[in-house]
C-alpha positions, 0 to 999 in steps of 0.5 A, a space after each residue: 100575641 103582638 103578631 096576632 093582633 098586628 096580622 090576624 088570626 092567620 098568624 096564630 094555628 087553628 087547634 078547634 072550636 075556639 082554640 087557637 095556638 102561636 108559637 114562640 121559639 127560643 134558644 134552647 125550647 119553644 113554647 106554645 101559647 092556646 089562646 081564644 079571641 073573646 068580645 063582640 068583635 074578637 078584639 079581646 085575646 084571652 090566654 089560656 094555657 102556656 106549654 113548653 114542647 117539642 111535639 107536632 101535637 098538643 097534648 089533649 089533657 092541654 087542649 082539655 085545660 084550655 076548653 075548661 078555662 075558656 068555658 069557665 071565663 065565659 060561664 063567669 062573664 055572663 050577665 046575671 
């Protein structure tokens, strides 16, 4: 997440819509991180799901629980 705030968006990959995915890798696995950028000027990165795999493609169920958090987040953030 430091690389994305340091250099943008262009650090992270595109998923769609609001999804974005950074990868960090380790020794042993290499983890994926779905994130959204969130606030008036996208300056608020908001994780969202955290998954270990060794795939090109995420997994659409993730893909479905990250949409889901983020649409909740957002129904909760509104003002009443």
């Amino acid at each position: 997440m430091r690389d994305i705030r340091e250099s943008g968006l262009a650090v992270g990959r595109h998923l769609r819509g609001d999804l974005y995915e950074v990868r960090a890798d380790g020794a042993d696995e290499s983890y994926r991180l779905l994130f959204a950028t969130e606030g008036r000027k996208s300056r608020i990165l908001l994780s969202l799901l955290v998954l270990s795999k060794r795939t090109q493609r995420t997994p659409m169920r993730d893909l479905r629980v990250a949409e889901r958090r983020l649409a909740d987040w957002r129904r909760r953030a509104r003002p009443r």
